[in-house]
C-alpha positions, 0 to 999 in steps of 0.5 A: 829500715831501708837499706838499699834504697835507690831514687826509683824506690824512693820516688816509687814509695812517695808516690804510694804515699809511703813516707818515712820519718826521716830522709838523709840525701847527701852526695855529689850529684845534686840532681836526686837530691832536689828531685826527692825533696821537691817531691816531698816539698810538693806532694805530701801536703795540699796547698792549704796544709803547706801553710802552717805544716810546711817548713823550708829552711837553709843551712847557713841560717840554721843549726841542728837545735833548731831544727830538731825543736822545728821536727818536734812539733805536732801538725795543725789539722793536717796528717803529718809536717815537713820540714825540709833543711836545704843546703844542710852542709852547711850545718857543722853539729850535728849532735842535736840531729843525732839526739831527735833521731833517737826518737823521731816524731812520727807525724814529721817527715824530716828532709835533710839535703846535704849537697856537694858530699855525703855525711861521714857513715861512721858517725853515729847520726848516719846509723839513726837515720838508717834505722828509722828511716832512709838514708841516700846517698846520691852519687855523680853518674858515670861518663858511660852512664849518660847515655841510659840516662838520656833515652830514659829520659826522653822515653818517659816524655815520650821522645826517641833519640838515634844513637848519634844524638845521644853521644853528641848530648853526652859529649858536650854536656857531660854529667851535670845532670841538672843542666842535662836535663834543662837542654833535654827540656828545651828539645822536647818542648821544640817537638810537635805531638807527631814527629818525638823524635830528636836527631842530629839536626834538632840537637844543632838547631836547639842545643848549639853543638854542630852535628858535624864539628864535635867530639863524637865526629872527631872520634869517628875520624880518629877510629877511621884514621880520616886525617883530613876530617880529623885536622878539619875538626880540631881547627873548627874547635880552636876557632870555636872553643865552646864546640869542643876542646881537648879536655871535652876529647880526651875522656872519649878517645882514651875510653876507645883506645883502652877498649880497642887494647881490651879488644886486641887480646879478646880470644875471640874478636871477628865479629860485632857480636864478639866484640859487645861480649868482649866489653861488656856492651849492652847492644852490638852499636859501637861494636863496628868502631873496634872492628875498624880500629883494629885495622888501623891501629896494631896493639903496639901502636894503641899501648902507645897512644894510651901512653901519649894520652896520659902525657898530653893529660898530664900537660893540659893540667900543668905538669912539665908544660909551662906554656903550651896552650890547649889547641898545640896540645890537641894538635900534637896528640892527634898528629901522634895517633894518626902518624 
């Protein structure tokens, strides 16, 4: 019945008051999860309908039988009932779901929120609600995703941010998109109604990363080969952990030099343009850094430091490093790229 829905469809079908009977959201990204179901939570009935039609309830204090027993019941002077099962994970049997979705009560819009993973899709209760309803599963976005997410988000609040902000936001908050959201909260309601825009003063000002000590300048340095402003950030961050520390670096440098390799071999690599085709880039901003990385590192040297990267990885997660703390680790990665 909904093959293929994704958040934007839901969510633009709840607004056109198009519900269906049954909503299996699962995943590891619980940000749409709660986005959907608090939608329905707050918007399907009005106030004095929620009273005797509205149902939340948990999964360690419930089981599938209930649940199914609670779905069943017809509404009291309203059109339809939810019935919203949070943290549904926690709900081991599934069969007395499977049996309800054979034959869904029509008037009850069901909401099962199963968090921190998706329900096995070879189980037959995944085809059901397939069948009869929506079934979605929510996964954790991308490093490189972030950025689209952010604009979009400030956009719909009416909010432009630069380039530079945006990768900073990114960088030190990476994916947990509830969070993500919550610092972008706090910049919007810092703004008047003239000036929407954030830059990187604001980001520092309100979300506490420095504009000038963080991972995006301390790939900027390593793109330009500035070994001064390099050494001068990575001491920042040893002296100041929560700015940034090599775990927060090591996504974003080994994403450039993995790009500066592809980039290296590209048949056609002399312009801004060549290089955005080349990596499939949806605008020419960033380009510029393959053009400067190319002159400063040769291809031998970017297959080595990939290799040096994958080493250092391997230390900062235990394995052949007893003992070597994470600002040696940082020190001795970024002294191999820039020598």
């Amino acid at each position: 019945m909904a093959k293929g829905m994704t958040f934007n469809s839901i969510m633009s079908d709840l607004k056109a008051r198009k519900f269906s009977p049954v909503y299996i959201l699962m995943g590891e990204e619980a940000y749409y999860i709660d986005l959907i179901a608090d939608y329905i939570a707050e918007h399907v009935l009005t106030p004095d309908e929620q009273d005797f039609n509205q149902t939340v309830v948990y999964g360690a204090d419930t089981t599938a039988v209930q649940v199914a027993d609670i779905a069943r019941r017809y509404p009291m002077m309203a059109e339809f009932q939810v019935v919203i099962v949070k943290e549904a994970q926690a709900i081991k049997s599934l069969d007395a779901l499977e049996k309800y979705l054979q034959n869904p009560v029509k008037s009850t819009i069901l909401v099962w929120c199963h968090k921190n993973g998706s329900i096995d899709k070879r189980k037959k209760v995944v085809a059901l609600a397939d069948k009869v309803g929506i079934v979605f599963e929510s996964s954790k976005l991308k490093d490189w995703q972030l950025n689209s997410f952010i604009e979009h988000y400030l956009k719909e609040r009416k909010v432009s941010i630069d380039n530079k902000s945006t990768q900073i936001i990114a960088d030190h908050i990476g994916s947990d998109l509830h969070r993500l959201a919550f610092e972008l909260n706090k910049l919007t309601l810092s703004m008047g109604e003239k000036d929407r825009t954030v830059t990187p003063e604001l980001v520092e000002q309100k979300i506490g990363v420095s504009k000038d000590f963080n991972s995006f300048e301390l790939k900027n340095a390593i793109v330009e080969r500035n070994v001064v402003k390099a050494n001068r950030i990575v001491k920042y961050f040893n002296k100041n952990p929560k700015a940034g520390n090599i775990y927060s670096c090591l996504p974003l440098i080994f994403n450039f030099f993995q790009n500066l390799m592809i980039v290296h071999y590209a048949p056609r690599k002399t312009s801004e343009q060549d290089i955005a085709a080349a990596l499939d880039m949806k605008s020419v901003w960033g380009a510029k850094d393959y053009l400067t990385g190319m002159r400063n590192y040769s291809a031998r040297k970017t297959m080595d430091i990939i290799g040096k990267i994958r080493e250092i990885d391997a230390k900062s997660k235990g394995l052949d490093n007893p003992n070597t703390p994470a600002e040696e680790l940082t020190k001795e990665l970024i002294f191999f790229i820039l020598h």
